[in-house]
C-alpha positions as CSV (number, residue, x, y, z in Angstrom):
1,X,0.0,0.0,0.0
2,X,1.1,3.7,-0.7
3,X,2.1,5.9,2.2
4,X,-1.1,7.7,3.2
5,X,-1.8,11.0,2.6
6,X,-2.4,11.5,6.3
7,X,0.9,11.0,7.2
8,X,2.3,13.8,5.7
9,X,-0.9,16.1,4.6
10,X,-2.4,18.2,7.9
11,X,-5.7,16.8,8.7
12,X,-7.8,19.9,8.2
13,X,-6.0,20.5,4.5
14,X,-6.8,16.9,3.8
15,X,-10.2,17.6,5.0
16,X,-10.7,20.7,2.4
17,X,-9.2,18.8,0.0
18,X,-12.1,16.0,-0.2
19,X,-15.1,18.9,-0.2
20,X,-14.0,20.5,-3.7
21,X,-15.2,19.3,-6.8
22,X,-13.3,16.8,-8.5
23,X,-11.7,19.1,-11.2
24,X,-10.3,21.5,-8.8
25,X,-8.5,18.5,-7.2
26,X,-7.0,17.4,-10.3
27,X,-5.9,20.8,-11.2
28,X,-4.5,21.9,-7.3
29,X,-2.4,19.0,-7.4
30,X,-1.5,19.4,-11.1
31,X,-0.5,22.9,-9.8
32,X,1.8,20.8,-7.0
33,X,3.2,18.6,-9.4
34,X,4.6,21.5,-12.2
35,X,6.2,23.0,-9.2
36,X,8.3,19.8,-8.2
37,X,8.9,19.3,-12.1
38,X,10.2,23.0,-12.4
39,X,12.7,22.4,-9.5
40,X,13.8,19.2,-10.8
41,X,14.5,20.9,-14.4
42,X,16.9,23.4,-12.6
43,X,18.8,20.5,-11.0
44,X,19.2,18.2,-14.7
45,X,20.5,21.5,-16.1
46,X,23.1,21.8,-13.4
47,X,24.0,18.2,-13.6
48,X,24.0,17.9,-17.4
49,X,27.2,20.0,-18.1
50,X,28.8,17.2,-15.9
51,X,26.7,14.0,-16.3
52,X,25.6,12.2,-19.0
53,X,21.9,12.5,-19.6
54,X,21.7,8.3,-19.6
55,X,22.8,8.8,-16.3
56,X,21.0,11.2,-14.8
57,X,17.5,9.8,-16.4
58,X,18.6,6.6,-14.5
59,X,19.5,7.7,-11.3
60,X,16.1,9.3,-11.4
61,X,14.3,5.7,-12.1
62,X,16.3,4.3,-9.5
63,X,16.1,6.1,-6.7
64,X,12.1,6.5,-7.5
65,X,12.2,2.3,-7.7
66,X,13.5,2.6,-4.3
67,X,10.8,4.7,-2.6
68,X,8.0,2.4,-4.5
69,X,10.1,-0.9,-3.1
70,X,7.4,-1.1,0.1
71,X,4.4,-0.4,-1.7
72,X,5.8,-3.3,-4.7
73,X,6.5,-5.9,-2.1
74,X,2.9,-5.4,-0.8
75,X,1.7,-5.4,-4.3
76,X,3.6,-8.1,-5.6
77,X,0.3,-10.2,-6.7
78,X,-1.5,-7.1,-8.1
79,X,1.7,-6.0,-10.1
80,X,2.4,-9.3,-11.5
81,X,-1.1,-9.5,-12.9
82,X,-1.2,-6.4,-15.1
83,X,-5.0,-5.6,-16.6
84,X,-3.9,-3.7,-19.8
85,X,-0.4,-5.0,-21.0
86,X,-0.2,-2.9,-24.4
87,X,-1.3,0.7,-22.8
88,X,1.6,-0.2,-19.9
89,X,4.3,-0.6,-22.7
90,X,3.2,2.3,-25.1
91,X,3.2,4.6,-21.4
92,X,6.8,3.2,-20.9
93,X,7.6,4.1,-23.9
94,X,6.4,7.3,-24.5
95,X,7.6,8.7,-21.0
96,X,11.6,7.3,-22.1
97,X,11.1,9.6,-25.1
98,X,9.8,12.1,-23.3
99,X,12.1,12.3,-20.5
100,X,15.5,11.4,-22.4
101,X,14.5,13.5,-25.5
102,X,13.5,16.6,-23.4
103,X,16.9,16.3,-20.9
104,X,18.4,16.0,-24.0
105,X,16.9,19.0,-25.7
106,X,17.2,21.4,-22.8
107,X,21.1,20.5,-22.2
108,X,21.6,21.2,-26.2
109,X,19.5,24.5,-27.3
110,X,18.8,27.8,-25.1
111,X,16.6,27.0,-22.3
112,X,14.0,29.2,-23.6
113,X,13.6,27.2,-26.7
114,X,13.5,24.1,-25.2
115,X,10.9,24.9,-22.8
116,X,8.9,26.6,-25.9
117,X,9.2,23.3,-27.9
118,X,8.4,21.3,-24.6
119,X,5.0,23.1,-24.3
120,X,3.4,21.6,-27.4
121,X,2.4,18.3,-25.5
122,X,-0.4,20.5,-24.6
123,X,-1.4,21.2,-27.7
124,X,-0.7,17.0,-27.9
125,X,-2.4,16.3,-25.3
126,X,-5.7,18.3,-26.6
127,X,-5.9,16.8,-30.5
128,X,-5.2,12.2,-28.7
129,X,-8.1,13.3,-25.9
130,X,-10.4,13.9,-28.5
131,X,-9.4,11.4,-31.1
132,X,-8.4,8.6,-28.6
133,X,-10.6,9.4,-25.3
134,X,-13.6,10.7,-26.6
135,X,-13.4,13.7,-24.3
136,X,-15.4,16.4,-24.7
137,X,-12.8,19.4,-26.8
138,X,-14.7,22.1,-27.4
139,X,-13.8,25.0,-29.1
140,X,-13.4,26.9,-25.9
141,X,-10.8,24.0,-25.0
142,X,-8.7,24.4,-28.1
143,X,-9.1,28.6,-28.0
144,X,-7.7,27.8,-24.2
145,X,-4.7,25.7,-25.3
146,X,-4.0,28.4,-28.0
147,X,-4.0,31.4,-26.1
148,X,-2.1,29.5,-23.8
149,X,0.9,28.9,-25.4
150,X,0.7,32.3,-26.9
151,X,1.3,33.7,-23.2
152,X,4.7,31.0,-23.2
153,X,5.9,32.3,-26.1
154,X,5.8,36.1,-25.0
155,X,7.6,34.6,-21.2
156,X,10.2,32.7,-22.9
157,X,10.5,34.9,-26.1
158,X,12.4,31.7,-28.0
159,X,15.1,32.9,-30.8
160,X,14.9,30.0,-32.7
161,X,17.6,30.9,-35.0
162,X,20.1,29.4,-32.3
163,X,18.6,26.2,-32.3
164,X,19.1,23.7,-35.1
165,X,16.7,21.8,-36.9
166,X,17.7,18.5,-35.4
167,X,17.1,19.4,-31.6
168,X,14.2,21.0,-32.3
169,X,12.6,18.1,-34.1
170,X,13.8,15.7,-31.1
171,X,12.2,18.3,-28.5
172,X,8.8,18.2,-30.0
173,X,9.7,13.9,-30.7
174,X,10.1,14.6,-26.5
175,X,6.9,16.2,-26.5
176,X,4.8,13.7,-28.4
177,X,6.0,11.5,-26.3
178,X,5.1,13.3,-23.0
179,X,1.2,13.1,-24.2
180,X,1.4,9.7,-25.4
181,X,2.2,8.9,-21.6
182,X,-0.4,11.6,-20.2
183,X,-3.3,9.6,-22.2
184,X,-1.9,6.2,-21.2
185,X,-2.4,7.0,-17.4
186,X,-5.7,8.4,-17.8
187,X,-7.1,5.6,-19.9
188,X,-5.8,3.5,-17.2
189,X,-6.8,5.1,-14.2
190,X,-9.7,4.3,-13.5
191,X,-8.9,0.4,-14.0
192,X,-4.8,-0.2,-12.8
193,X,-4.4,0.5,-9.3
194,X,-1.6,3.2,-9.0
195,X,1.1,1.6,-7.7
196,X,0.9,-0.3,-11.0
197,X,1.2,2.6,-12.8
198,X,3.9,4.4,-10.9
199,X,5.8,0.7,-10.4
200,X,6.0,-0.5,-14.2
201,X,7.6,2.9,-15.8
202,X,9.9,3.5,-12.8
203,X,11.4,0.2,-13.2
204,X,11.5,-0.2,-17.5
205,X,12.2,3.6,-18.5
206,X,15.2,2.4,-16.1
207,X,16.0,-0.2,-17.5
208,X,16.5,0.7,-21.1
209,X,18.4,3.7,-19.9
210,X,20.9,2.0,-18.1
211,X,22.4,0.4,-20.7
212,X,23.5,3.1,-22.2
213,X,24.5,5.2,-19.7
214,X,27.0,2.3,-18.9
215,X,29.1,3.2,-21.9
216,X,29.6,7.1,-20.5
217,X,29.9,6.2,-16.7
218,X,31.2,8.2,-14.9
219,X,31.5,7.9,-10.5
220,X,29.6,11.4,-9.4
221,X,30.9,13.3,-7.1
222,X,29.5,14.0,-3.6
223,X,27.7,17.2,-4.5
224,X,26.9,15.5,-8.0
225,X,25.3,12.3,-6.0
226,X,23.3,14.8,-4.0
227,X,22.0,16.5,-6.4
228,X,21.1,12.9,-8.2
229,X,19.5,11.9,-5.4
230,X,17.0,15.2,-5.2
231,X,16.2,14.7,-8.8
232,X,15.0,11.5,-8.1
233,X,12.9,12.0,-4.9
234,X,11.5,15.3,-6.2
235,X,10.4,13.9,-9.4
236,X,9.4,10.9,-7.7
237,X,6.6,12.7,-5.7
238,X,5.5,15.1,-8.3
239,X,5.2,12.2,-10.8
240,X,2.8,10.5,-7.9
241,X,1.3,14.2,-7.7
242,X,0.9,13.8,-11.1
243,X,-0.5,11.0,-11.8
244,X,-3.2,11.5,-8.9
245,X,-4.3,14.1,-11.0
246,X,-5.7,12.5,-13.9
247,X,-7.5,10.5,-11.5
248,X,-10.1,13.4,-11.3
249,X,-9.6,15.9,-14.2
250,X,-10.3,15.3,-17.9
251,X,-6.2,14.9,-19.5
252,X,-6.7,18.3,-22.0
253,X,-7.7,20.4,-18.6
254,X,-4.9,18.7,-16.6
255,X,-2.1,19.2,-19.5
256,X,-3.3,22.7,-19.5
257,X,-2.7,23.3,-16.5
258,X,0.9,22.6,-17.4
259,X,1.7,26.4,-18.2
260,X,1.6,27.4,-14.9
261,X,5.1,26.1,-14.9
262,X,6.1,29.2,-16.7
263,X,5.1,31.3,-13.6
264,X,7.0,28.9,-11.1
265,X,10.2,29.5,-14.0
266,X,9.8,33.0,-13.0
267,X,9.7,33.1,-10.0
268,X,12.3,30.7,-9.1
269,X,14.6,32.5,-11.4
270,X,14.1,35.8,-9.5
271,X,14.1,34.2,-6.2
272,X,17.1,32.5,-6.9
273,X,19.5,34.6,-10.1
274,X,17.6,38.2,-9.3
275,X,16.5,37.5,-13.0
276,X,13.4,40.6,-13.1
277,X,11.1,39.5,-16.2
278,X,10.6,42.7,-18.9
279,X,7.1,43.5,-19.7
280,X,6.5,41.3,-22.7
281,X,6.8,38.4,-20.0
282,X,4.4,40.2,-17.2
283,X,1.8,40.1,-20.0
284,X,2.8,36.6,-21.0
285,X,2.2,35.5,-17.3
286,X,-1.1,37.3,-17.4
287,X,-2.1,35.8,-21.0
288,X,-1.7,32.2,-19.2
289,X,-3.5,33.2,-16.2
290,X,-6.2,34.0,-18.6
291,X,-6.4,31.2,-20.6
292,X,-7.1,28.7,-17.8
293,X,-10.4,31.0,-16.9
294,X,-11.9,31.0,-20.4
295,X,-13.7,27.5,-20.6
296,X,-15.2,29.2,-17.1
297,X,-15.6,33.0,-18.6
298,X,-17.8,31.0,-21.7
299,X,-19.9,28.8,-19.8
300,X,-20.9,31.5,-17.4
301,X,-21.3,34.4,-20.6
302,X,-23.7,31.8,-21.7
303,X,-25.8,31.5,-18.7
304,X,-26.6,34.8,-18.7
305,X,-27.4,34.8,-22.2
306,X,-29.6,32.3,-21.5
């Protein structure tokens, strides 16, 4: 069994938590989870100018096989009876090519571009929900997702003419990838129990990337090993975060919900570099603020029409 939430959520939060509707739920801890990821893609760009990004990915898988290890061994029967083989493998898959391709996109090309390509799994996520999920993607949605990434491109201001042709295609490859593995755990969620979903890709995305990071070993250093260590305990809960999420909102709305990470990116850059955005950002961050609220703006313009 998974740690419970009570053991490390204060009772009356927990207690909050279970009155709101279920889409709030999904998107507050969607809202967690970007945090965690932001952090975590501060610490892979530190470590990548000394580690190889074989490595890194599997010191990640490692370390988050390690903090599953209780809830497998109690699981053992469940996890060696897996309900829906083929969506297991094609979510293994798409989150190695969306993790390896994206470290290695953002350790190649200006971080700004890389984060610009990284943000079209959104756009991704929105066209396999309705093709693949039947969920309901309304114009509203897709005018949502648009103005959306509009607001990221004015925050990270990309100059693509600094990135080739090559990384770019394997960041949006990295992106593809990324949605391929969002629609894989929400077609799943409501039938595999978690721990099966969390158990399965921390232990094969390992796997297959430690093979080749055996033929660029390296032994870290201390500071290198710590920092190792964070990546995979802070992406370890914000993947749990993560996947929690799609438990209770729609994948489009959840994947959405992705550009707050833009605003965390900001803010941890000040807090950290004293790096003060310019004003095409502030209205970029205000832009993405907005286009979370217009599914909600359109439903209740028409009300009152009605």
């Amino acid at each position: 069994m998974l740690l419970s939430k009570r053991q490390f959520i204060p009772q009356p939060l927990l207690s909050y938590f279970k009155t709101l509707p279920a889409p709030i739920k999904g998107i507050a801890l969607a809202l967690a989870s970007n945090a965690l990821f932001v952090t975590v893609g501060a610490l892979v760009r530190v470590l990548s100018e000394s580690i190889d990004v074989f490595q890194i990915l599997f010191f990640r898988q490692l370390v988050f096989v390690i903090l599953l290890l209780p809830s497998i061994l109690v699981n053992l029967d469940v996890l060696m009876k897996p309900k829906m083989v083929k969506l297991h493998l094609l979510r293994v898959a798409g989150a190695f090519v969306a993790l390896y391709f994206g470290y290695l996109t953002v350790s190649n090309i200006p971080f700004a571009d890389a984060t610009a390509i990284g943000f079209t799994k959104v756009i991704f996520v929105a066209i396999i929900s309705r093709l693949f999920l039947t969920e309901s993607v309304g114009l509203s949605r897709f005018v949502m997702v648009a103005v959306g990434f509009v607001g990221v491109m004015l925050v990270v201001q990309p100059s693509m003419s600094q990135a080739s042709e090559g990384y770019i295609l394997i960041g949006l490859t990295g992106a593809l990838g990324a949605a391929v593995a969002v629609i894989c755990v929400r077609k799943m969620a409501a039938t595999e129990p978690r721990v099966a979903v969390l158990t399965y890709q921390a232990i094969f995305v390992g796997i297959i990337a430690l093979i080749p990071s055996l033929l660029s070993w390296q032994w870290p250093t201390m500071y290198e090993f710590t920092l190792l260590i964070l990546v995979g305990v802070i992406s370890s809960i914000a993947q749990w975060l993560g996947v929690t999420a799609y438990k209770w909102g729609e994948a489009n709305i959840i994947a959405n919900v992705e550009y707050s990470q833009m605003i965390y990116s900001l803010a941890l850059g000040y807090w950290l570099f004293t790096e003060i955005p310019n004003s095409l950002a502030i209205v970029g961050v205000s832009i993405i603020v907005a286009s979370a609220l217009i599914p909600y703006a359109l439903k209740y313009w028409e009300k009152q029409i009605r």
